[in-house]
C-alpha positions as CSV (number, residue, x, y, z in Angstrom):
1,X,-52.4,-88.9,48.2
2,X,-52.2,-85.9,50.9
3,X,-55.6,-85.9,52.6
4,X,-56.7,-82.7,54.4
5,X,-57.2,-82.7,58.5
6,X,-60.5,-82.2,58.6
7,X,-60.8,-85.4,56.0
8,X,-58.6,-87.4,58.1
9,X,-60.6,-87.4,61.7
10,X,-63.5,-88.9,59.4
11,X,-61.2,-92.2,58.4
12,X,-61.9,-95.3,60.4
13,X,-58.4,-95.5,62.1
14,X,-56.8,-98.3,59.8
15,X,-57.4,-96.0,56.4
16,X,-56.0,-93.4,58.5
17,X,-52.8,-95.3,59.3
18,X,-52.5,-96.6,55.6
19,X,-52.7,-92.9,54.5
20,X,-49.8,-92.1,57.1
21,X,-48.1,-94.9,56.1
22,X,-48.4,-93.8,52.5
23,X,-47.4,-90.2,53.1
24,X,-44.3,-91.7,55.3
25,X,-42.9,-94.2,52.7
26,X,-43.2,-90.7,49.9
27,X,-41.4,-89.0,52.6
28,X,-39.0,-91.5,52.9
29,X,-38.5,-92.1,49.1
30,X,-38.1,-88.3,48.3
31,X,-35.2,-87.8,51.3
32,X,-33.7,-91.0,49.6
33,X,-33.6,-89.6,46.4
34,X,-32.0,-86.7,47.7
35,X,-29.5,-88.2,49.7
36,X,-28.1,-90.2,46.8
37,X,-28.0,-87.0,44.7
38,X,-25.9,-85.2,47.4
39,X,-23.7,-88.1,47.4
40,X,-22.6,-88.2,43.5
41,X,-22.2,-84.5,44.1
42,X,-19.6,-84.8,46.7
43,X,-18.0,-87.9,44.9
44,X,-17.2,-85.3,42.2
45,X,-16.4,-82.2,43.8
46,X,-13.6,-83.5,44.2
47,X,-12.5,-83.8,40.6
48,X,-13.9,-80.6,40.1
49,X,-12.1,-78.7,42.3
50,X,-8.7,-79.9,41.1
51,X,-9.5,-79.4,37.5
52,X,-10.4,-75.9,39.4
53,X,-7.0,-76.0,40.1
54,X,-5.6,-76.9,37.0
55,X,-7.0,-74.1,35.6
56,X,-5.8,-71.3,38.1
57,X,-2.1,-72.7,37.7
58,X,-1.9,-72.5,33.8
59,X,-4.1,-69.5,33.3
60,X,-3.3,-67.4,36.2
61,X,-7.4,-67.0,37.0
62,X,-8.8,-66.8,40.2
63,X,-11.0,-70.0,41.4
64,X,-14.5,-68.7,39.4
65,X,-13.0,-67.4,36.7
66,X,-11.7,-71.6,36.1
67,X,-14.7,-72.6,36.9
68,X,-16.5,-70.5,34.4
69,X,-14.5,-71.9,32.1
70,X,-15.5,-75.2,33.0
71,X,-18.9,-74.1,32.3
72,X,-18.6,-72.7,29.3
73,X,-16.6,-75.6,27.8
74,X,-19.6,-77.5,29.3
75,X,-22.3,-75.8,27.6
76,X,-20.5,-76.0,24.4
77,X,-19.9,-79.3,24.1
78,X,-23.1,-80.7,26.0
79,X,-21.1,-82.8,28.2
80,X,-21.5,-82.4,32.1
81,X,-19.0,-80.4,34.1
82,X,-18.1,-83.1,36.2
83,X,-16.7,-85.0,32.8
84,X,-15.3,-82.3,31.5
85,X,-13.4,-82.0,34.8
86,X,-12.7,-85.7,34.9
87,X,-11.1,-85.5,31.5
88,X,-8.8,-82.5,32.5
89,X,-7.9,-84.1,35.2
90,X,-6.8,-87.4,33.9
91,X,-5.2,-85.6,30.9
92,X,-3.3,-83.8,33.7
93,X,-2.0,-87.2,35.4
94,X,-1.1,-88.6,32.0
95,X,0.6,-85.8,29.7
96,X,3.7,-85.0,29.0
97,X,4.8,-81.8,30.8
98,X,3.3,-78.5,29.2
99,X,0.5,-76.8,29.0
100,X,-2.8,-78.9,29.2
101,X,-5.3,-76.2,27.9
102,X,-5.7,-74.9,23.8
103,X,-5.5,-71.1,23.5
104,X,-3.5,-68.2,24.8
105,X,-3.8,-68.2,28.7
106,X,-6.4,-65.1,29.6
């Protein structure tokens, strides 16, 4: 509950501190939030980046052009980039030697 300054210096100084106490612990709540989302991202840029890779080396595309393509098999399946990466990747690890990707190389 945000409570204006002027509103404030009327509180007796306990509802004050519970206010602040309040508007600290949403603070707090909102920067953890974010730091968790930062983390996942960096846990999978990782696998992003070498699918990334994966791309460049079989279709001979610089690094946004793979990761457009990333995207756009994203959007068309509905699955997140980050999986669609994962799966590359692990195909990559596992597969027989040859071309990973369907289609005619751009």
């Amino acid at each position: 509950m945000a409570v204006s300054s002027a509103a404030r210096r009327r509180l007796p100084r306990y509802d004050l501190h519970l206010v602040q106490t309040a508007d600290e612990a949403r603070h707090r709540d909102e920067l953890q939030r974010e730091v968790a989302q930062l983390r996942e991202a960096l846990r999978f840029r990782a696998t992003i980046d070498q699918a990334i890779g994966i791309i460049q080396a079989e279709r001979r595309c610089g690094p946004e052009d793979a990761f457009q393509l990333l995207v756009n098999v994203s959007q068309r399946t509905n699955v997140k980039v980050r999986s669609v990466a994962a799966a590359l990747v692990s195909l990559a690890e596992t597969a027989p030697p040859g071309p990973l990707l369907p289609g005619e190389p751009r």
